[in-house]
Structures are given as C-alpha cells and as structure tokens.
MITI-24849 format. One record per residue (C-alpha): x, y, z; residue number from 1; residue in one letter. Coordinates in Angstrom, 1 decimal. Example, Ala and Ser with C-alpha at 12.3 -4.5 7.8 and 13.67 -1.06 7.14 Angstrom:
BEGIN
{romi {12.3, -4.5, 7.8}, 1, 'A'} {romi {13.7, -1.1, 7.1}, 2, 'S'} 
//
This chain:
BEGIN
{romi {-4.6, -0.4, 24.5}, 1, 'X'} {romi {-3.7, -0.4, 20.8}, 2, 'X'} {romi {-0.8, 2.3, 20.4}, 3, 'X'} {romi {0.6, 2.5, 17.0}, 4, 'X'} {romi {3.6, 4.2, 17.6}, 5, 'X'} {romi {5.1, 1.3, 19.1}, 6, 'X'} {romi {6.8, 1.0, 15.4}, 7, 'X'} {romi {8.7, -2.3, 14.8}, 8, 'X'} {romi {10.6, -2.9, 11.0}, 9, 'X'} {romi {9.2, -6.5, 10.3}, 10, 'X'} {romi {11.4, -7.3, 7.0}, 11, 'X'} {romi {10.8, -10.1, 4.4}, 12, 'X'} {romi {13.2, -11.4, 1.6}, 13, 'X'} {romi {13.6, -8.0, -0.8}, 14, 'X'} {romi {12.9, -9.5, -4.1}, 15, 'X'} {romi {12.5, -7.5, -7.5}, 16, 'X'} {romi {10.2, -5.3, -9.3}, 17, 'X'} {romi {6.6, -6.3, -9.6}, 18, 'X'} {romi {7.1, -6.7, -13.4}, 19, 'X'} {romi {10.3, -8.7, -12.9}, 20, 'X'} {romi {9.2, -10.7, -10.4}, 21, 'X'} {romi {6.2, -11.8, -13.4}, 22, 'X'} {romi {8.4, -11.9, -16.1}, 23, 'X'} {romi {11.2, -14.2, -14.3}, 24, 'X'} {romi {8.5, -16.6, -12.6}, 25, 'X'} {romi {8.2, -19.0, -15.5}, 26, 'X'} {romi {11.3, -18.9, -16.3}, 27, 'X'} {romi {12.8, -20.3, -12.9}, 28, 'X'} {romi {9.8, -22.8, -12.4}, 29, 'X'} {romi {10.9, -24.7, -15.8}, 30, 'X'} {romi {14.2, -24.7, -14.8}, 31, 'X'} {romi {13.4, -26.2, -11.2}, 32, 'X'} {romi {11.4, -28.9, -13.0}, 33, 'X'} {romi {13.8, -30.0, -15.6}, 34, 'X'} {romi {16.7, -29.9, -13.2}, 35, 'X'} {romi {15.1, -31.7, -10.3}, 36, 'X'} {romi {15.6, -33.9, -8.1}, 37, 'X'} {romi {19.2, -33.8, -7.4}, 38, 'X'} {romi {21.7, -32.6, -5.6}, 39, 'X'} {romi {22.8, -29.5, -4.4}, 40, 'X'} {romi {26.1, -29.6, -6.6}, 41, 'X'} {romi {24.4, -30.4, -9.3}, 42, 'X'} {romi {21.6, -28.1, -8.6}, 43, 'X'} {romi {23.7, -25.0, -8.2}, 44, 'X'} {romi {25.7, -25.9, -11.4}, 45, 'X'} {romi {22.3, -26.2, -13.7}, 46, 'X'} {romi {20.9, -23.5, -12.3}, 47, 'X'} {romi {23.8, -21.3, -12.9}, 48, 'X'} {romi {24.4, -22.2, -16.3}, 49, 'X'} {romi {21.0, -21.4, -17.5}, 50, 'X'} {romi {19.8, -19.1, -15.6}, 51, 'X'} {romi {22.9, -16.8, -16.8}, 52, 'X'} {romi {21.7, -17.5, -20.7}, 53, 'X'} {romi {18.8, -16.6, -19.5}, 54, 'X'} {romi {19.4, -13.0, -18.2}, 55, 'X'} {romi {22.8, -12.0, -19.4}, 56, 'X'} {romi {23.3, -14.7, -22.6}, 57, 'X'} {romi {26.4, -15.8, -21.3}, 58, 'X'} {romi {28.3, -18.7, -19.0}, 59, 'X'} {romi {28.1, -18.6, -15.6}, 60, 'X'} {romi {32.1, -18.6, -15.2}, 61, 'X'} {romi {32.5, -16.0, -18.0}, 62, 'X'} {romi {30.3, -13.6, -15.8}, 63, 'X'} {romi {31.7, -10.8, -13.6}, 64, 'X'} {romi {31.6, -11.2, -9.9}, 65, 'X'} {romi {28.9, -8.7, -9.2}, 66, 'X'} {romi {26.6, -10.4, -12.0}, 67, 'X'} {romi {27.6, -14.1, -10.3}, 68, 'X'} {romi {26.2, -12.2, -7.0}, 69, 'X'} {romi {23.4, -11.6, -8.8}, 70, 'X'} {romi {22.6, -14.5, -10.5}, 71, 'X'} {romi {22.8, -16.6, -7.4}, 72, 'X'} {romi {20.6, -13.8, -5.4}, 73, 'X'} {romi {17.7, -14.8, -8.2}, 74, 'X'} {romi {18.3, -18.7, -7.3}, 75, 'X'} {romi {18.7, -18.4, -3.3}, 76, 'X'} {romi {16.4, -15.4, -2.6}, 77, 'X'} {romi {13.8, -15.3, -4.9}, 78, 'X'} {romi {13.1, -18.3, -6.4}, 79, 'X'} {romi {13.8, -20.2, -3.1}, 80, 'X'} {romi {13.2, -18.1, -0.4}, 81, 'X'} {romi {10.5, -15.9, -2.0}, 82, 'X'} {romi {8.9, -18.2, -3.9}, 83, 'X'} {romi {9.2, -21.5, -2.2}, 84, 'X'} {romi {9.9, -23.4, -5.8}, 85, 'X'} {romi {12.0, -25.8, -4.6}, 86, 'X'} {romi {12.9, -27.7, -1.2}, 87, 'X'} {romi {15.7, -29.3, 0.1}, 88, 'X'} {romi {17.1, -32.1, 2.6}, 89, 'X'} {romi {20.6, -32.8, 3.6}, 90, 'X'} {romi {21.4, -35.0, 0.3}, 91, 'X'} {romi {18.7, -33.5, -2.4}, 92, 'X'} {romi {17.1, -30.5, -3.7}, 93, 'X'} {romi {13.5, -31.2, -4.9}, 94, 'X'} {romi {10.7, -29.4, -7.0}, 95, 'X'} {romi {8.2, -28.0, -4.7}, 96, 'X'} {romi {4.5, -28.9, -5.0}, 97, 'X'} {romi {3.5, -25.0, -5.9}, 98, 'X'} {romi {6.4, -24.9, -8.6}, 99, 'X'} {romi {4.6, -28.4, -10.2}, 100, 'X'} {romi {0.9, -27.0, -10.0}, 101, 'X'} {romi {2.2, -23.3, -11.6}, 102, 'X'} {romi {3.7, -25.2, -14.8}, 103, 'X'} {romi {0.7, -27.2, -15.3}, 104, 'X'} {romi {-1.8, -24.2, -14.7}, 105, 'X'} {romi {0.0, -21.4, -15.7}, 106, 'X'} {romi {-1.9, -19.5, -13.5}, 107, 'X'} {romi {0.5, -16.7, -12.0}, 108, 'X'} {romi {-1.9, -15.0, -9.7}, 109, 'X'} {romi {-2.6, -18.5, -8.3}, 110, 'X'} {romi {1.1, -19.4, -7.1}, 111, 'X'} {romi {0.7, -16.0, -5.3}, 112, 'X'} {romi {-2.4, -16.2, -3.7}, 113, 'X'} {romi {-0.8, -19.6, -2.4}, 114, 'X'} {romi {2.5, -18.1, -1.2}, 115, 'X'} {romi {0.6, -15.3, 0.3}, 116, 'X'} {romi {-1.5, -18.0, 2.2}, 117, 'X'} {romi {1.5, -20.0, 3.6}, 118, 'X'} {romi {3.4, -16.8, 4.4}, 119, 'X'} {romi {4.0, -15.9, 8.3}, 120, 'X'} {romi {6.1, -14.1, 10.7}, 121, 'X'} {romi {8.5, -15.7, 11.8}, 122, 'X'} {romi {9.3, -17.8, 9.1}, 123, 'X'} {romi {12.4, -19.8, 7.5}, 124, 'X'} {romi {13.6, -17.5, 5.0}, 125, 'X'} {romi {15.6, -15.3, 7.1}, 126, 'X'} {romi {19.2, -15.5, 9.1}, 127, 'X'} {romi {19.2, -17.5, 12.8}, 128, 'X'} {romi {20.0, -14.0, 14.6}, 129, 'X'} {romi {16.5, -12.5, 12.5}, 130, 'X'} {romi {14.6, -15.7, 13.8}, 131, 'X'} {romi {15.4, -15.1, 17.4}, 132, 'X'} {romi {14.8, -11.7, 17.1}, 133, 'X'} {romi {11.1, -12.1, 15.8}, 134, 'X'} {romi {10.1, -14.6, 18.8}, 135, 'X'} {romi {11.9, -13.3, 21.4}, 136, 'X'} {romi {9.9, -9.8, 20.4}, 137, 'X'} {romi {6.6, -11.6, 20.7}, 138, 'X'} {romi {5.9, -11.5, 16.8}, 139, 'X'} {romi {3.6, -14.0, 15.5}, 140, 'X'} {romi {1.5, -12.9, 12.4}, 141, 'X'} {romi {-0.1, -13.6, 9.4}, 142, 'X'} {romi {0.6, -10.1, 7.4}, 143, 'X'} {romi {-1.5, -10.9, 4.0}, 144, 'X'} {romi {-4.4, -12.5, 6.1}, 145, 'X'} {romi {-4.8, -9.3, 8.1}, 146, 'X'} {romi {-4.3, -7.0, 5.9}, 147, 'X'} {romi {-7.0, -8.6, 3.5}, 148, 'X'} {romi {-9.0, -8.7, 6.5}, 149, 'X'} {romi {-8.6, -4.9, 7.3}, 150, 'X'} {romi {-9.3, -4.0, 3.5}, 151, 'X'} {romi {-12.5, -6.0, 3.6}, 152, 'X'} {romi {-13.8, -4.7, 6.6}, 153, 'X'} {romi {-12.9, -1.2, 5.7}, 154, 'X'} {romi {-14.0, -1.5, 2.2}, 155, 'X'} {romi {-17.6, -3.3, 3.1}, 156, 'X'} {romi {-18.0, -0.2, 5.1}, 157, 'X'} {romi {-16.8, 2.8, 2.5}, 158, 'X'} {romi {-13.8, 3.2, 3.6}, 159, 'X'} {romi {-10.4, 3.4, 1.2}, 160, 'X'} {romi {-7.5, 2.4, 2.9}, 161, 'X'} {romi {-3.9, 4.3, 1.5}, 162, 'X'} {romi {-0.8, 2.3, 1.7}, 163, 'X'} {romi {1.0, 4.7, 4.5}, 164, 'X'} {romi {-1.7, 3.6, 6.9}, 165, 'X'} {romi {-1.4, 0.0, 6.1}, 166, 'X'} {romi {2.5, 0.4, 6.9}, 167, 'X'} {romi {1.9, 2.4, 9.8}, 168, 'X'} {romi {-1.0, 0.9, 11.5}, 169, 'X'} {romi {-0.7, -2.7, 10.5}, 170, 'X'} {romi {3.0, -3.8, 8.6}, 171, 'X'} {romi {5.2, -1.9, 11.3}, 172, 'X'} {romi {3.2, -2.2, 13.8}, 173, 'X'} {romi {4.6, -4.1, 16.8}, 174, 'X'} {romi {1.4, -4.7, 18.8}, 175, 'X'} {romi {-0.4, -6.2, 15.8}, 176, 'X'} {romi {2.5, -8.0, 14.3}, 177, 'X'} {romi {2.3, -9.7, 17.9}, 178, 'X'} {romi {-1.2, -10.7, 17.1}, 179, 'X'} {romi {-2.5, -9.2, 20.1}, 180, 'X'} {romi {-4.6, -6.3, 17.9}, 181, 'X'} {romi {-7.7, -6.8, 15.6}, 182, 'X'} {romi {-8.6, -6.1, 12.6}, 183, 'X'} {romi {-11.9, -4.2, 13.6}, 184, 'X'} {romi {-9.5, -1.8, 16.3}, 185, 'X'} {romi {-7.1, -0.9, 13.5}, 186, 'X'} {romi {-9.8, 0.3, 11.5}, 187, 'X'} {romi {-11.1, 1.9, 14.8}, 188, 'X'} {romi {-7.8, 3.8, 15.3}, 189, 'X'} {romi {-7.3, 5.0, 11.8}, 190, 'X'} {romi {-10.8, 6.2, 11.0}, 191, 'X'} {romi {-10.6, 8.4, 14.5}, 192, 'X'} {romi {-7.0, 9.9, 13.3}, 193, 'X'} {romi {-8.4, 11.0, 10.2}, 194, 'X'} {romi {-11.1, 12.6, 12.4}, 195, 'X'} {romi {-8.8, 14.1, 14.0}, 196, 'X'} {romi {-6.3, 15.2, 11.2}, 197, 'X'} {romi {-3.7, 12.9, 12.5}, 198, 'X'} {romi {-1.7, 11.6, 9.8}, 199, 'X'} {romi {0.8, 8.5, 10.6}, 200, 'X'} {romi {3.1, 8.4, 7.5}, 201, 'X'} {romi {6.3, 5.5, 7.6}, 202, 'X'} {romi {9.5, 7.4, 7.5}, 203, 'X'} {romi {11.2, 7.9, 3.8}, 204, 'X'} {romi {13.9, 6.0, 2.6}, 205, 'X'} {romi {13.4, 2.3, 1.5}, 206, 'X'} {romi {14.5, 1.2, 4.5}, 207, 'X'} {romi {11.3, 2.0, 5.8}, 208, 'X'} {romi {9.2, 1.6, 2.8}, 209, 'X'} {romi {10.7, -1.4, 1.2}, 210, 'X'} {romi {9.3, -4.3, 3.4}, 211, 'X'} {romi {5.6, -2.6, 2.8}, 212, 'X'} {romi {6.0, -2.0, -0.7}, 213, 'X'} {romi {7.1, -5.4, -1.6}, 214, 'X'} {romi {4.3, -7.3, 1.0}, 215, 'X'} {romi {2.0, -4.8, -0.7}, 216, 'X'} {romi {3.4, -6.1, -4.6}, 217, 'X'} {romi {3.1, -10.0, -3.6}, 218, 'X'} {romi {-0.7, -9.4, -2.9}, 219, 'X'} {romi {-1.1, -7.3, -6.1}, 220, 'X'} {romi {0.9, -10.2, -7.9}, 221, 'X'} {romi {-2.3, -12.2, -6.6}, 222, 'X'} {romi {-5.0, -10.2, -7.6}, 223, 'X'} {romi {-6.3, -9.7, -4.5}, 224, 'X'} {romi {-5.7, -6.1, -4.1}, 225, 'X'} {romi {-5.3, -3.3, -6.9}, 226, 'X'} {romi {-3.1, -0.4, -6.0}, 227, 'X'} {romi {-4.5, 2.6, -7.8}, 228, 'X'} {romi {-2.4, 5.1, -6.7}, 229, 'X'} {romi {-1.4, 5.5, -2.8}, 230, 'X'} {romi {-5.1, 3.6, -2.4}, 231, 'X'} {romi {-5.7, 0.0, -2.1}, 232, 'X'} {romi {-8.6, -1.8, -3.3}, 233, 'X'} {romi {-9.9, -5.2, -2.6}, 234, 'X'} {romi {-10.7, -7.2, -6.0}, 235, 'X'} {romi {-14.1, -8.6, -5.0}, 236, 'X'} {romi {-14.1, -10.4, -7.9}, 237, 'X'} {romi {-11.6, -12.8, -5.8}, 238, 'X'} {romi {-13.9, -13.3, -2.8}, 239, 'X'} {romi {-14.1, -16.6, -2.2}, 240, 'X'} {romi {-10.5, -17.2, -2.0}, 241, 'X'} {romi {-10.1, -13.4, -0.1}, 242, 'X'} {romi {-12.6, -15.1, 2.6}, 243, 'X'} {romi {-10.6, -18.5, 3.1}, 244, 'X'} {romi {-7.6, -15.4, 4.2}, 245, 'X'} {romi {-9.8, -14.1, 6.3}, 246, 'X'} {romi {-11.5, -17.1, 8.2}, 247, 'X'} {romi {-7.8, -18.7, 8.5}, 248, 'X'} {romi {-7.0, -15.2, 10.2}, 249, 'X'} {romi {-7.8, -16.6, 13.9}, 250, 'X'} {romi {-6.1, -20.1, 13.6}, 251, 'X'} {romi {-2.5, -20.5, 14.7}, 252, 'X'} {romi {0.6, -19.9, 12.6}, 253, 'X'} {romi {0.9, -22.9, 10.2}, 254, 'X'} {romi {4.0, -23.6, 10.7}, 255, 'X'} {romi {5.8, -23.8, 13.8}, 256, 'X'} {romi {8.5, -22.2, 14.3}, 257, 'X'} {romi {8.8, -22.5, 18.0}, 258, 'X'} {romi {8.9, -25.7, 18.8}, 259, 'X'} {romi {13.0, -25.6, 17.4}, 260, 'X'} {romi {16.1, -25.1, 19.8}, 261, 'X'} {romi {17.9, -22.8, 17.8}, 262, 'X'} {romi {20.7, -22.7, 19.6}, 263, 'X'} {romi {21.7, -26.6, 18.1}, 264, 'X'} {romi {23.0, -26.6, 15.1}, 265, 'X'} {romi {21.4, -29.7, 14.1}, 266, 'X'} {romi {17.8, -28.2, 15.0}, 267, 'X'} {romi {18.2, -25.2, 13.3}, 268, 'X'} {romi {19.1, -27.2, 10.2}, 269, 'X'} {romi {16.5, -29.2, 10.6}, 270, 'X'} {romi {14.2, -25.9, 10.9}, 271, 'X'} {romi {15.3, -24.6, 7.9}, 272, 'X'} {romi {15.0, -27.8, 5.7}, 273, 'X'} {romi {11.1, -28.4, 7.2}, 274, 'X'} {romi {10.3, -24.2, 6.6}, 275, 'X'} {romi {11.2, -24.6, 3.2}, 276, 'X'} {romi {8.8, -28.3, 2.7}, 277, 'X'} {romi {6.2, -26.4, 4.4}, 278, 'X'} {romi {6.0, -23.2, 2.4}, 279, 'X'} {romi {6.5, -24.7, -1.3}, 280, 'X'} {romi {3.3, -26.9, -0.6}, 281, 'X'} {romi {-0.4, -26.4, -1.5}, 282, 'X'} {romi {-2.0, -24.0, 1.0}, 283, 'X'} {romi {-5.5, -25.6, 0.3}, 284, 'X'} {romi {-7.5, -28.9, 0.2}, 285, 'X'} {romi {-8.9, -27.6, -2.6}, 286, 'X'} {romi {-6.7, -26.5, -5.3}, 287, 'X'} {romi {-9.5, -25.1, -7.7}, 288, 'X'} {romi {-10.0, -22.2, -5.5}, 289, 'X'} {romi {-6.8, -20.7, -5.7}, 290, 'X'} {romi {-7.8, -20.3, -9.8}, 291, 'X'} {romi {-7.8, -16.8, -11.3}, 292, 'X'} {romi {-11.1, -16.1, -13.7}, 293, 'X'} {romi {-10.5, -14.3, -16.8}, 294, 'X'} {romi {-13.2, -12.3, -15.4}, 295, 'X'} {romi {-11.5, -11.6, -12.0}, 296, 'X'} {romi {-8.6, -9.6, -14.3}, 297, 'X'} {romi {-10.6, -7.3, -15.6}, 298, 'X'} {romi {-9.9, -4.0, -13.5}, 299, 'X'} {romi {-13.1, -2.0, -15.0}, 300, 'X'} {romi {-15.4, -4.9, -13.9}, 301, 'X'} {romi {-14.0, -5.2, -10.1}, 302, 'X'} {romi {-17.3, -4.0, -8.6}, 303, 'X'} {romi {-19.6, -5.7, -10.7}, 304, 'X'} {romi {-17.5, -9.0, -12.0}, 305, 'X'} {romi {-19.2, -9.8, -15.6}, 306, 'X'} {romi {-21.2, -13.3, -15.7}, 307, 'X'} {romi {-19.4, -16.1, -17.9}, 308, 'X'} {romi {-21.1, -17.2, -21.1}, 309, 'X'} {romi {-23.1, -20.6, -21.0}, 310, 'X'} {romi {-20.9, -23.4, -22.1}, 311, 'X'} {romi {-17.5, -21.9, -21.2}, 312, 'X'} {romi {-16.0, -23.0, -18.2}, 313, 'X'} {romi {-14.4, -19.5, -16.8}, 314, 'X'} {romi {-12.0, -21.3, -13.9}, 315, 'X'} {romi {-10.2, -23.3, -16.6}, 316, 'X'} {romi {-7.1, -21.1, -18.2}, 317, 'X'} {romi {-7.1, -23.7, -20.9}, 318, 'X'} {romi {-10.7, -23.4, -22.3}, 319, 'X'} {romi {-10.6, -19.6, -21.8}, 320, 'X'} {romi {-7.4, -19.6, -24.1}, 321, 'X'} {romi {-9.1, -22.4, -26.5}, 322, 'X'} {romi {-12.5, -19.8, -26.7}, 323, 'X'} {romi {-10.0, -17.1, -27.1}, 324, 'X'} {romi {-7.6, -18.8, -30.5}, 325, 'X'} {romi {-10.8, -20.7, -31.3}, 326, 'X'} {romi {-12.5, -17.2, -32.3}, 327, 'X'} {romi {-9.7, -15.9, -33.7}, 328, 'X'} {romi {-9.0, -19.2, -36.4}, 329, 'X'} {romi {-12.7, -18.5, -37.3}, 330, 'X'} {romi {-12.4, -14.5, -37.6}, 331, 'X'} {romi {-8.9, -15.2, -39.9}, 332, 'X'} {romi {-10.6, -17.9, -42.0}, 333, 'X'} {romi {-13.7, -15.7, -42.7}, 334, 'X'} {romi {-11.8, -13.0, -44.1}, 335, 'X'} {romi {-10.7, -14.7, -46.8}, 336, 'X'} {romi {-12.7, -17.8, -47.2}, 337, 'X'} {romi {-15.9, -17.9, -45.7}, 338, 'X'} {romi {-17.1, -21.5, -46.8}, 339, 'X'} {romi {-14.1, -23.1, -45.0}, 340, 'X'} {romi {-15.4, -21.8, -41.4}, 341, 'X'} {romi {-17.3, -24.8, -40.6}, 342, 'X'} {romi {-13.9, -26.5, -40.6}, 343, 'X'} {romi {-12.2, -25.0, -37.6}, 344, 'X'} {romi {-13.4, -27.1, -34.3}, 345, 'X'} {romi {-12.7, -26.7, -31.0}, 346, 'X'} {romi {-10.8, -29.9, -30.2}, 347, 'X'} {romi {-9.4, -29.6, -26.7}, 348, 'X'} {romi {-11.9, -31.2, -24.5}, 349, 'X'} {romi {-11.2, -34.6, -26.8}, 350, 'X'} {romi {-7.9, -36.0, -24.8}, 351, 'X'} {romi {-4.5, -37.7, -26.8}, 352, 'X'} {romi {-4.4, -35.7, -29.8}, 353, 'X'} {romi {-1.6, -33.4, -29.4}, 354, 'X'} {romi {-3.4, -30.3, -30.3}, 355, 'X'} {romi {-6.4, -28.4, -29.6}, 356, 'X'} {romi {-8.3, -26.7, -32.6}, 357, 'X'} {romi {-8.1, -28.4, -36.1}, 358, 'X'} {romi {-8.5, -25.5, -38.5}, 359, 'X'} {romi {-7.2, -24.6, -42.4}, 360, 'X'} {romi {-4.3, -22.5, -44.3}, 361, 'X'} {romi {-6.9, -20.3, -45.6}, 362, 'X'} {romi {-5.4, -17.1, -47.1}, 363, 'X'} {romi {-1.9, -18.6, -45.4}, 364, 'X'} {romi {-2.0, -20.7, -48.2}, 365, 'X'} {romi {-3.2, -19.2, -51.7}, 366, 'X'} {romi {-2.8, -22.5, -53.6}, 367, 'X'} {romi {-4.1, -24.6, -51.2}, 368, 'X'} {romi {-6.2, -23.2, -48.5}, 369, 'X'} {romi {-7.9, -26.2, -47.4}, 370, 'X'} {romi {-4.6, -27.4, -46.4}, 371, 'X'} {romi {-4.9, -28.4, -42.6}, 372, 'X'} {romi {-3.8, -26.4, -39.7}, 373, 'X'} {romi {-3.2, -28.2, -36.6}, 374, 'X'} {romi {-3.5, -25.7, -33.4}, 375, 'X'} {romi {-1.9, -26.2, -29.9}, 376, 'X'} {romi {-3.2, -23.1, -27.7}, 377, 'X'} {romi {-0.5, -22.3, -24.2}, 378, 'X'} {romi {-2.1, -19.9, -22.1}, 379, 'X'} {romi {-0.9, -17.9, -19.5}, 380, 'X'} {romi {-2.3, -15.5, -16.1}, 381, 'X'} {romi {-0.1, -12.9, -15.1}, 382, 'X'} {romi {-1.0, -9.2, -13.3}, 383, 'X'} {romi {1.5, -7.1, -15.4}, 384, 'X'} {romi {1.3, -7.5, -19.1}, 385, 'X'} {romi {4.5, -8.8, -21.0}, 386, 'X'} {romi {7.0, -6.7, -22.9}, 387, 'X'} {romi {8.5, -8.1, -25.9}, 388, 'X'} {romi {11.5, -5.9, -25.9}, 389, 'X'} {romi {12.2, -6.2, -22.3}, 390, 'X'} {romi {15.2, -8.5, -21.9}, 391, 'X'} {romi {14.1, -9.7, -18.4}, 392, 'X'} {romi {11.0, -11.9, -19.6}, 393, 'X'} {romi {11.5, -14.8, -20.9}, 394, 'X'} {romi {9.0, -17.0, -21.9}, 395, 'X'} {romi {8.0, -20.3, -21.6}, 396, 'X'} {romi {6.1, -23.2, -22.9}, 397, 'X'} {romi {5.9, -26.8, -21.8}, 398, 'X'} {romi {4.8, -29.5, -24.1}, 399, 'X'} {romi {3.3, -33.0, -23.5}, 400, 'X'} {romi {4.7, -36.1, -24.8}, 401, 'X'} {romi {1.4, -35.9, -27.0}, 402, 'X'} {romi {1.9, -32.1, -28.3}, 403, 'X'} {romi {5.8, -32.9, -29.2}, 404, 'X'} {romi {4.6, -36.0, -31.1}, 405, 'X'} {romi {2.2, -34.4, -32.8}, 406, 'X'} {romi {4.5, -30.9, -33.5}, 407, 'X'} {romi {7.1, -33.5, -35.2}, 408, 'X'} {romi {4.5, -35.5, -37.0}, 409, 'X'} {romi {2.7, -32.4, -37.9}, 410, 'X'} {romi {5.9, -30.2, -39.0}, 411, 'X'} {romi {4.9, -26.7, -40.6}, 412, 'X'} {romi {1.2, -27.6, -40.2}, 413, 'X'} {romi {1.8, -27.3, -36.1}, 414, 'X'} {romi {0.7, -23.8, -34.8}, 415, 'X'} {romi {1.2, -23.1, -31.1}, 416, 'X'} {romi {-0.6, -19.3, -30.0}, 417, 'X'} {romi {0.8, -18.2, -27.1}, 418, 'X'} {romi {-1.9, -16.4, -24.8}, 419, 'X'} {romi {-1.0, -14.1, -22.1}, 420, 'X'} {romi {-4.0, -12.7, -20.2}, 421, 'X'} {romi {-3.6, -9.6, -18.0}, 422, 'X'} {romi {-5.2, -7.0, -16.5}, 423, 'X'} {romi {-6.6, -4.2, -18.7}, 424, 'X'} 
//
C-alpha cells in the first residue's frame, strides 16, 4: 500500500544555479583536460590557480578564506562530485571519459543526459555516515529514470505534472525511493488526490525544496524536461534517449554500492575511488544517442519537432554550426558584393585543413575584397543562453593541432565564429 506521507529528505550534492552551472561547465572540463593526469598535489595546485583567474581574476593565495572555500567547493563538489569530470586512484587524478566526449562535442545537454543516466541513490558523492544511512533505510533508486518515467506516462495520457507533486509523491518519497512503488501507482495516487482536492505540497524552506529543485535543474540542463512555470513537461523531441531512461528503469542500480564493508577503511576508500570511475564514464554503447538536435532546443516546436533539411546532418553540432556561419559568410558577402558569393564554400566535411569555410574580405576589405577569408566555425549546445556581461561564464574554445597551424599560418586572414545554440 503506497502511502506518501511516509516523507524521507533524499539529498544530492547542492551545486549552483541552473545558469551557473552552464556557464562554469566549459570552463572546468578544459581545465581537467589540460591539467590531467597527475597527481593530486599537483591537481589541487592547477586547479586552484586558474580556476581563481577564472572567477575572481586573482591568485589562489591572494584570495580570502571564504573565497578559497569557495573556489575549492567548485573543484570538489561540482566539478567532481556533481559532474563526475574527473577520477581518481590513490596516486593519480585522471580526466573522466564524459569530461573527454563534452570537449570534443560541445554538446552540454549531452554530458547531462549522461550524468542523469549514471546517477543513483545511494551513490559515492556523499559522507560514509550519509551512505549508511541510505542502505540501511532500504533506498535504492534511480530518481531521473522514474521521474521521466512518471512524466511520460502522465503526459501520454493528458496529464501535467507540477513540481510539488513530483517532490512529494516521488523525490521524498520513502517507499518509492526504496524502489518498491511504480511509476503507474504514483500516477494512480496523485490523479485520485486531485479528485479529491487533496493537495501534498513539500514544506518551505530550501531544506525541503533544495534537493527537488536542483534534481529537477540537472534534468532541465538535459533537455529532457521544460519547466514552464510550477509545470513540467517532457521534451518529446528527446524521445529516444527519454526511452533508453525509461526501459533501464527495471534493471538494477548500476553501480553497486553494496557489495562494500564500510566499516574498513580500506573498503570504503576503495568505494569511493571505483564510484567516482563509474560515474564519469559513458552511460551508453552508443554515444550518438545522447546528441542534442538543433531541432530538439527549439521550445515552440516541442510537440511537433520540425523535420531537418535534406543534406544537413541535424545530430552533428559541427555541420549545424557550419550551415549556420556558412549562410551568414554568404548573406555578408552579398550585401556588398554579390559576384563574389560563388566563393564562399562549405569546407568542413574535407579533413586536415585547419578551417572550415573558405570565404572573402568583401566590404571588410574596401581595397581588396577578394582578399581571402579563412573560417574556423566552434559551436556550442547549452539550455540557458550566455550572458556576455555576466562575470561567471567563461568561454571556451579548443583548437586542433590543424586549426592552430592554420590560425598562425593564416594570421589576420583566420576568423573563428563562436556559435552558441540555445533554447528560444
């Protein structure tokens, strides 16, 4: 007998805003790769150091205490714990397999959706005492594979489901964080409360609200769910992947936990160091389906997902962000010199050049607007859209032995546009 009352504060590791949380992605996955593999010393030194350029434009040992705190909460909690970038052993700290695919991709909702499908309770990310607590209380759940799960079920049948009742009935939940409720019950339960004007609402306070609203943001970060509101809406244009979720919803807990005596030292060690290999790695035999569509971030066309032009390969960011400059050379040439269109071609498919569209100065150049133009295009998926004045995004770009070579040979000739699509 499913009783929702039974309420049981299931915590993960409290991270930052959405938008931070998007803004400082990038920015910690470059420095994971650059500074990787080595060892912890070292790694906690690097990291430091630029990481405190990065947000407050100043040394690590020139910082104040409370900003040190800080700066080492971004390394330890979020980019390790949260987001799984990097792993370690006793000697070495290593760049995880998600931190490698998100710099070559740049496909932010993608890291999520993997995070999101690796993610369980218990997990590795939280004190021994937390640990013990979650399996001696029975817990053993997959929260983002459920709640997808719910949503779908609810949605295919007309049904909007508000965030309260997803905290309620399904995040706080002790009987269904035990795994012992479905997803077809829950629905059950809240459908015959609202029939009944019985409204379950989590206490106030973000002690209460916190955990949900941040395991509510990492799915968001995914584009699997839009929050409009106190509502939340499965992004059909992401079924496939929202159906691997939901099929792995039945199979045991990835990762086991359980099989550790945590009451050795040595185990629990050991525990922690194999939690954080497991959860940086790549949920799925096939990475192409964690890919975000251009067409799957466009919020007005989540119902009816608009069908990709012929010739353009819409799960590749980098030929959506080629299309995308590609258009725009052609539209700025035009304007000013129509007969040198036929120059600008889309390059990128043709491997070793160092750049992507080879186009002309145009009206850049009055003298001599025939003068080549050499175009590198870096292209980026994120859910919230990036603010030039705010000082916590930082962005970056990664260049190939090829690009760089080509940028120096190239000189003032080099372009690079840096695309960011988001959400409308």
């Amino acid at each position: 007998m499913f009783n929702p009352d039974i309420q049981y504060r299931c915590t993960i590791i409290r991270g930052k805003a959405q938008k931070e949380l998007d803004n400082l992605l990038l920015a910690y996955a470059t420095i994971v790769a650059e500074i990787c593999p080595c060892t912890k010393e070292v790694f906690d030194q690097e990291f430091n150091e630029r990481l405190s350029q990065i947000i407050y434009n100043n040394d690590f040992e020139n910082l104040g205490e409370n900003n040190k705190k800080t700066i080492r909460n971004h390394i330890t909690e979020v980019a390790g714990k949260l987001f799984g970038l990097f792993y370690f052993d006793e000697q070495y700290v290593y760049e995880s397999p998600s931190n490698e695919k998100l710099l070559i991709d740049n496909d932010q909702p993608a890291f999520f959706k993997n995070l999101c499908l690796n993610f369980q309770f218990p997990n590795g990310t939280q004190k021994i005492q937390t640990i013990e607590e979650r399996i001696n209380d029975g817990i053993k759940f997959k929260p983002f594979h459920f709640v997808l799960a719910l949503l779908s079920l609810a949605q295919n049948n007309g049904i909007v489901l508000i965030k309260d009742e997803i905290g309620y009935y399904v995040l706080n939940s002790k009987q269904v964080l035990q795994g012992n409720i479905s997803a077809q019950v829950v629905l059950e339960t809240i459908l015959n409360g609202r029939a009944n004007n019985i409204i379950k609402r989590l206490e106030s306070g973000s002690r209460h609200t916190q955990h949900i609203r941040e395991q509510l943001n990492l799915l968001a970060l995914a584009n699997l769910i839009i929050i409009d509101g106190d509502n939340l809406i499965i992004n059909k244009a992401e079924k496939e992947i929202i159906d691997v979720f939901i099929s792995e919803l039945a199979q045991p807990i990835k990762f086991d936990i359980f099989k550790y005596d945590l009451n050795s030292a040595d185990e629990k060690k050991q525990m922690y160091s194999d939690w954080s290999a497991y959860f940086g790695k790549i949920a799925v035999q096939n990475p192409k389906i964690l890919s975000t569509s251009i067409e799957a971030l466009q919020r007005e066309e989540v119902e009816k997902p608009k069908v990709p032009q012929k010739g353009t390969d819409q799960t590749i960011l980098g030929d959506e962000g080629e299309d995308f400059v590609f258009d725009l050379e052609k539209k700025r040439v035009n304007a000013t010199h129509p007969r040198l269109v036929n120059k600008v071609l889309l390059l990128g498919k043709q491997r070793g050049l160092g750049y992507d569209i080879s186009s002309v100065e145009a009206d850049e150049n009055r003298e001599e607007p025939e003068f080549a133009r050499f175009v590198e295009v870096k292209s980026t998926k994120r859910i919230t859209e990036p603010d030039l004045d705010d000082n916590s995004w930082t962005d970056t770009i990664n260049l190939t032995r090829k690009e760089w070579i080509a940028a120096k040979q190239y000189r003032s000739a080099f372009n690079i546009y840096r695309v960011y699509f988001t959400p409308n």
